[in-house]
N, CA, C and O of each residue as an XYZ file, in Angstrom:
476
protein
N      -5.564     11.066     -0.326
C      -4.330     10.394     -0.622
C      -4.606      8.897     -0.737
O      -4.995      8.168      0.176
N      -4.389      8.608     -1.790
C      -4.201      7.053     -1.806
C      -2.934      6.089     -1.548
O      -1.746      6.385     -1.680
N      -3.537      4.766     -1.115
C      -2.062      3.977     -0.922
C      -1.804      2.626     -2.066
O      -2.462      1.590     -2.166
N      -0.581      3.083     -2.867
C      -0.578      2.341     -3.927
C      -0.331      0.852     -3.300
O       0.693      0.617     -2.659
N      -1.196     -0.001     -3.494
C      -0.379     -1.741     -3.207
C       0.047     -2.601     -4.033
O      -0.706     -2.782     -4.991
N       0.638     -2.980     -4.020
C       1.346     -4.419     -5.521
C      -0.054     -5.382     -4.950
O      -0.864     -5.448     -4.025
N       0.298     -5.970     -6.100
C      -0.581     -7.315     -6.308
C      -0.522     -7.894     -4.870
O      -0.047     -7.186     -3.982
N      -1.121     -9.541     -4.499
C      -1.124    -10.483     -3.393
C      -0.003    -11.023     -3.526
O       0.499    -11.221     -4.632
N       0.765    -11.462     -1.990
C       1.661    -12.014     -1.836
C       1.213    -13.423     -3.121
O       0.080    -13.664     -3.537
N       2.332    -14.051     -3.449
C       2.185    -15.187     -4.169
C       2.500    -16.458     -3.039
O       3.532    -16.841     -2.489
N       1.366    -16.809     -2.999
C       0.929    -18.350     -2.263
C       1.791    -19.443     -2.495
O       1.841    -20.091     -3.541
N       2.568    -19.648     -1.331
C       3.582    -21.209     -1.998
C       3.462    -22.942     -0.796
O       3.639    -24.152     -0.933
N       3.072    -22.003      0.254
C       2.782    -23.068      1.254
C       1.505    -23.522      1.996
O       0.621    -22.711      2.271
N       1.423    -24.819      2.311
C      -0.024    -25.043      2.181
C      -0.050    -26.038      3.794
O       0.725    -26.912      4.182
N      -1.767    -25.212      4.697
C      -1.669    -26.190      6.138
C      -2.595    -26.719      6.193
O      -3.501    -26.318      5.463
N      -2.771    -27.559      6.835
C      -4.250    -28.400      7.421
C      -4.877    -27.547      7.849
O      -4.368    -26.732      8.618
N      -6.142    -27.484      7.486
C      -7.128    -26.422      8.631
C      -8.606    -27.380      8.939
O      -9.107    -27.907      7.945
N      -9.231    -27.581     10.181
C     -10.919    -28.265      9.766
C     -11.826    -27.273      9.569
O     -11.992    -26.165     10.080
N     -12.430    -27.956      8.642
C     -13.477    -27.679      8.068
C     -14.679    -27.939      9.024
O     -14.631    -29.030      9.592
N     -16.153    -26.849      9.419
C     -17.281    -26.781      9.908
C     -17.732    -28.129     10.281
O     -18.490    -28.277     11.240
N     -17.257    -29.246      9.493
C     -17.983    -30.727      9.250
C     -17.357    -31.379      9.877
O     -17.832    -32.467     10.201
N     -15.388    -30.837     10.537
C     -14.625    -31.754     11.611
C     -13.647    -32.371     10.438
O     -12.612    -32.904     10.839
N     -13.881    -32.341      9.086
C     -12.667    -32.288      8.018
C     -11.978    -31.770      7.783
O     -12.117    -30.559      7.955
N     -10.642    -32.305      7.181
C      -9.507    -31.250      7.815
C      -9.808    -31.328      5.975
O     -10.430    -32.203      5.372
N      -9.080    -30.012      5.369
C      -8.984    -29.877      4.344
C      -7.636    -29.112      3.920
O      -7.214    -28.603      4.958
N      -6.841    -28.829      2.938
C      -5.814    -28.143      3.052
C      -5.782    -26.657      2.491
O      -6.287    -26.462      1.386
N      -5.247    -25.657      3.151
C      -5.876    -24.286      2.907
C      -4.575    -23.210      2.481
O      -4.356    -22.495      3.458
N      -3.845    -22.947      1.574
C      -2.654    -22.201      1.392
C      -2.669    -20.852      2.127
O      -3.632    -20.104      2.294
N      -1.232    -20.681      2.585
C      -0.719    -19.607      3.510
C       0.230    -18.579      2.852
O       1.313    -18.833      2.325
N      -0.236    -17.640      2.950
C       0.196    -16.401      2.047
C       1.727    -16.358      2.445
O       2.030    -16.490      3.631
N       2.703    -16.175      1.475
C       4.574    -15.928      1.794
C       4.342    -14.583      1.960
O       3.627    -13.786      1.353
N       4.938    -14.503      2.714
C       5.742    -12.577      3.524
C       5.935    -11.719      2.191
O       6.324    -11.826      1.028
N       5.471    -10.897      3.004
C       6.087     -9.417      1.841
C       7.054     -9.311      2.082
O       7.810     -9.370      1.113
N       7.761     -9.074      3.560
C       9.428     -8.685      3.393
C      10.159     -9.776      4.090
O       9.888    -10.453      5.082
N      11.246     -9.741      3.210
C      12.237    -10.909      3.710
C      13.090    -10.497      5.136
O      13.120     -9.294      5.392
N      13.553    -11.119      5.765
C      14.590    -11.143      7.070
C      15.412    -10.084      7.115
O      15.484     -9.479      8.185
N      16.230     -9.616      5.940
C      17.240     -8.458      5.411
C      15.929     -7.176      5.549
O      16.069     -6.402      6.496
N      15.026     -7.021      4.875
C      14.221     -6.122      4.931
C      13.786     -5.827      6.049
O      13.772     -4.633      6.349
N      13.322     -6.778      6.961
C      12.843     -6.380      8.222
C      14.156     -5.795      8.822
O      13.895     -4.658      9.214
N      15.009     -6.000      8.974
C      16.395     -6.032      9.572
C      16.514     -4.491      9.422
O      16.339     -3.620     10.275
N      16.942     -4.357      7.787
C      16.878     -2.435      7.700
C      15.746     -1.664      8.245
O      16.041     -0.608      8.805
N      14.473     -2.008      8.181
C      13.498     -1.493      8.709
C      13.721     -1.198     10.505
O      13.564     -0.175     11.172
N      14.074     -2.349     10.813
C      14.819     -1.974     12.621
C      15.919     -0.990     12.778
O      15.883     -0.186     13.709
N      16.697     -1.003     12.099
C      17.801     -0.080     12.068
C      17.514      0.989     11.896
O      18.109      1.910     12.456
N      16.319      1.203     10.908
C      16.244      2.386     11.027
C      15.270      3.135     12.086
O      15.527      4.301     12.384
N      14.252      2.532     12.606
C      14.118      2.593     13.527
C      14.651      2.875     14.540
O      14.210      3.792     15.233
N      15.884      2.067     14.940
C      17.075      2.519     16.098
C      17.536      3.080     15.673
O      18.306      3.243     16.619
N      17.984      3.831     14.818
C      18.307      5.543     13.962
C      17.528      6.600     14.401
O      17.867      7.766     14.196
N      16.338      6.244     15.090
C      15.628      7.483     15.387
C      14.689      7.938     14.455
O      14.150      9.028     14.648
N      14.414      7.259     13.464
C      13.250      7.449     12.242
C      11.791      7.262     13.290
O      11.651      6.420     14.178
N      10.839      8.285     12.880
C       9.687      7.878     13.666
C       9.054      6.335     13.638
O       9.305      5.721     12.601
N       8.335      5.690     14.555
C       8.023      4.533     14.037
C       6.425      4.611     12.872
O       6.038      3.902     11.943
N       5.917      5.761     13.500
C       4.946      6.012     12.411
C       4.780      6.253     11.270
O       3.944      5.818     10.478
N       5.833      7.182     11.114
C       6.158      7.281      9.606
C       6.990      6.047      8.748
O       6.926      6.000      7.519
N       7.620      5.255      9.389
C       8.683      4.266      8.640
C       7.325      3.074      8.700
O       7.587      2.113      7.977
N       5.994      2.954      9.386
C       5.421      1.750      9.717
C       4.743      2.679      8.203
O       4.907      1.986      7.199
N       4.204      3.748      7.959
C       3.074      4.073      7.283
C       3.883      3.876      5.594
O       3.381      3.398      4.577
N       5.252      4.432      5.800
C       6.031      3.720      4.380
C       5.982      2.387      3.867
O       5.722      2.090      2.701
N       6.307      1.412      5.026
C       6.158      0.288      4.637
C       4.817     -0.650      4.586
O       4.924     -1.876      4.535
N       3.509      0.028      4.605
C       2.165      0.029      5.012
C       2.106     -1.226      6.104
O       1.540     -2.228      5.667
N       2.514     -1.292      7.201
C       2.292     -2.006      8.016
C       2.234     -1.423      9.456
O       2.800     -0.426      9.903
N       1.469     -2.233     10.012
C       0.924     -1.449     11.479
C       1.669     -1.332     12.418
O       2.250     -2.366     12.746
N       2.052      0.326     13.474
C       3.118      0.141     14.373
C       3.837     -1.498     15.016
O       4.914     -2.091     14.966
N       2.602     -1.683     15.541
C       2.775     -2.701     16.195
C       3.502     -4.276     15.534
O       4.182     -5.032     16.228
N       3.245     -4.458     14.416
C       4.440     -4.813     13.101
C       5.981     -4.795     13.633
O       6.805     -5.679     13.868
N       5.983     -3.511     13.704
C       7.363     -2.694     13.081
C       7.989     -3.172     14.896
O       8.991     -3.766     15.294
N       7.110     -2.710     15.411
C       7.697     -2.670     17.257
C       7.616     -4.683     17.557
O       8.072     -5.160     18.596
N       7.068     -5.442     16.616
C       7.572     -7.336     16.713
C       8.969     -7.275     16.153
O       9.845     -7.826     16.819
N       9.297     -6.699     15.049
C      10.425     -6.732     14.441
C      11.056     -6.009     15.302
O      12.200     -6.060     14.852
N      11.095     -5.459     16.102
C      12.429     -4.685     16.619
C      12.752     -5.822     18.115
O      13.759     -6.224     18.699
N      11.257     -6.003     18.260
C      11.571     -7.000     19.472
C      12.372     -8.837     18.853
O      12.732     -9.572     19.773
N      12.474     -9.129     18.048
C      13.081    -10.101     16.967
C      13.916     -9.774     16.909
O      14.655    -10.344     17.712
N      14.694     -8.589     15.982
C      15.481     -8.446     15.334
C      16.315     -7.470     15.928
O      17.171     -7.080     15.133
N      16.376     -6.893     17.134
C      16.695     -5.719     17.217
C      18.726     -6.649     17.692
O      19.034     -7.637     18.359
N      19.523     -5.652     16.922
C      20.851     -5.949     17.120
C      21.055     -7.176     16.241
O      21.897     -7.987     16.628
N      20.494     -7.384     15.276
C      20.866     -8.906     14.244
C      21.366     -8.299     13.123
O      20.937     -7.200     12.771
N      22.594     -9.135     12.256
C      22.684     -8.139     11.385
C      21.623     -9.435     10.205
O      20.580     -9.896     10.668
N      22.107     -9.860      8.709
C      21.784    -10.536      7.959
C      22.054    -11.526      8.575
O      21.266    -12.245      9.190
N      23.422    -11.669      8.438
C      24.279    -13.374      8.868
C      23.500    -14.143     10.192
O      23.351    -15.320     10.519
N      23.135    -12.982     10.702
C      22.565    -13.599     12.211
C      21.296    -14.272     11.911
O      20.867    -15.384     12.219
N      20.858    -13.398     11.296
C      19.162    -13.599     10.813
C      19.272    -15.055     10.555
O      18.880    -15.935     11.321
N      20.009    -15.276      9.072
C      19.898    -16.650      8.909
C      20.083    -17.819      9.616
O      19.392    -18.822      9.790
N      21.315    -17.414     10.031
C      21.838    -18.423     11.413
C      20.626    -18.973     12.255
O      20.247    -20.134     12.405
N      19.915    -17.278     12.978
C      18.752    -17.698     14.018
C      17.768    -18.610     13.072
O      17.497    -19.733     13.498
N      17.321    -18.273     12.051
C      16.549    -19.019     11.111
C      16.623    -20.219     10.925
O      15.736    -21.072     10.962
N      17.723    -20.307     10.715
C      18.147    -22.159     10.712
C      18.127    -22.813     11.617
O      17.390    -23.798     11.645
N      19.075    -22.424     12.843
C      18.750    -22.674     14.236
C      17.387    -23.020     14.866
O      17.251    -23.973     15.634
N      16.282    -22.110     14.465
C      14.779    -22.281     14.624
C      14.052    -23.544     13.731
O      13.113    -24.176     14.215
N      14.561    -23.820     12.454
C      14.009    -24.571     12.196
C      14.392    -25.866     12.410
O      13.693    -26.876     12.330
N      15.696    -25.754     12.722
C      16.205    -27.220     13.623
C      15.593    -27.585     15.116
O      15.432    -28.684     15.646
N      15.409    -26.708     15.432
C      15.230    -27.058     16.967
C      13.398    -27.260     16.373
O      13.009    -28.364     16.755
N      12.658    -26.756     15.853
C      11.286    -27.785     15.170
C      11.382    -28.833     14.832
O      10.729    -29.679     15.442
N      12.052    -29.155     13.953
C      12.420    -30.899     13.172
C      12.431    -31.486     14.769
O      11.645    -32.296     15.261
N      13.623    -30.783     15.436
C      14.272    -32.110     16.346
C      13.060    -31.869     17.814
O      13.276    -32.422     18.892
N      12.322    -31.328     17.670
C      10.504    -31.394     18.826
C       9.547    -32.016     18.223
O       8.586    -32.591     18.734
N       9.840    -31.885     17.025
C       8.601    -32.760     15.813
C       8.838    -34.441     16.368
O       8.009    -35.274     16.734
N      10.733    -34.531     16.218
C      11.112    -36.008     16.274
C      10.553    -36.599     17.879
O       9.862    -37.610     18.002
N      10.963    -35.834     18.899
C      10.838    -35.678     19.966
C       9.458    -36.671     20.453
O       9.316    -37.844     20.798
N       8.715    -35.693     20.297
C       7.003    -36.045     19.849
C       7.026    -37.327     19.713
O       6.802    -38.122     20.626
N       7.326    -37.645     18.442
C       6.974    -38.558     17.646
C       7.535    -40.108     18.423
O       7.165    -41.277     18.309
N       8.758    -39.322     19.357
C       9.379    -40.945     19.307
C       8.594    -41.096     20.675
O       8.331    -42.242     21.041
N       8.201    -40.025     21.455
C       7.478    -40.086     22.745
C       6.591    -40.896     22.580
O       6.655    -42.058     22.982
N       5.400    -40.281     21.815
C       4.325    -41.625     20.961
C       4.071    -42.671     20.711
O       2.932    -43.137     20.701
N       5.192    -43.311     20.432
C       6.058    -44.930     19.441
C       5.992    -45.170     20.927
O       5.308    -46.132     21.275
N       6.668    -44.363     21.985
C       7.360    -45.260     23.241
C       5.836    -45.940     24.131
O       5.615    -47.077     24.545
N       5.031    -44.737     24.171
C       3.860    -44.753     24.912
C       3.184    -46.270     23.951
O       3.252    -47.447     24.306
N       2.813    -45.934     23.198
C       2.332    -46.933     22.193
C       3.194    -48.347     22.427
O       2.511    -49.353     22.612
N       3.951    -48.422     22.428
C       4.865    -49.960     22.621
C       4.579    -50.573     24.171
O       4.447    -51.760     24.470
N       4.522    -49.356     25.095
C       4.719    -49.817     26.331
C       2.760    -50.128     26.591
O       2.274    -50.916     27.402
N       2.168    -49.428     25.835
C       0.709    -50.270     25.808
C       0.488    -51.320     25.270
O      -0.548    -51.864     25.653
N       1.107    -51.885     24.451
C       0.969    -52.895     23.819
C       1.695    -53.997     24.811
O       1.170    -55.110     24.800
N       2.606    -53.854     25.491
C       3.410    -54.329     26.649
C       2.300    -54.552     27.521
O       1.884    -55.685     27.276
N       1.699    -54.077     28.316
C       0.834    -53.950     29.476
C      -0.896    -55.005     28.659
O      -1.751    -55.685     29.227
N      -0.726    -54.679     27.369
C      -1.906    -55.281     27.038
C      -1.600    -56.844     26.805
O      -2.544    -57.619     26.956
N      -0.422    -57.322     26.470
C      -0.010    -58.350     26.041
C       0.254    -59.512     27.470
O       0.079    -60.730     27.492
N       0.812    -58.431     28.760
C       0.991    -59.319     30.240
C       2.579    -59.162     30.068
O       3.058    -59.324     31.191
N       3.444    -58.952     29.276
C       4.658    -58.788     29.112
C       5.026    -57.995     30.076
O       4.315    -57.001     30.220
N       6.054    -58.134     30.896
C       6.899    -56.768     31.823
C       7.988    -56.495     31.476
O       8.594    -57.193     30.662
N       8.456    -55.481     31.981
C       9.638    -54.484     31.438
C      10.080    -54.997     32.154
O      11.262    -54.785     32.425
């Protein structure tokens, strides 16, 4: 029995990775086969009582796949999905900013201490 596959995900996003030499170079990251909605039905049916072996071997992905998505998704419908989605990528931006302003602060208050200046 063979397993038919579509082509490679199509490549749209791209990360820093180093290179052997300690250079960082930039290396593209494969986009998902299934979207948020897809995983979503895939859980449901799952909590339907569909084996997980057979619904993991349909969608050629490994139990253990199918049993992240249920631990994610389990009880989300679409609307939620996105919501959590957005939600997630806000609360990144605003740890990215976080970071960043931590940095600036550390950095100013060295320049303070190097200069003889006190707070």
């Amino acid at each position: 029995m063979t397993c038919s596959r579509s082509s490679p995900p199509v490549i749209i996003w791209k990360a820093r990775v180093k290179t052997g030499k300690g250079a960082l170079k930039m290396k593209k990251m494969k986009k998902t086969k299934f979207s948020e909605e897809q995983r979503i039905g895939a859980v449901k049916q799952l909590e339907a009582g569909r084996p997980a072996r057979e619904l993991a071997r349909e969608l050629g992905i490994s139990d253990q796949t199918l049993y992240n998505w249920r631990a994610r998704y389990s009880g989300l419908d679409g609307n939620e999905a996105r919501r959590l989605r957005a939600l997630e990528d806000e609360n990144r931006r605003l740890k990215t900013m976080v970071a960043d302003l931590s940095l600036d602060k550390e950095a100013l208050k060295a320049v303070i201490r190097k200069n003889g200046w006190s707070l």
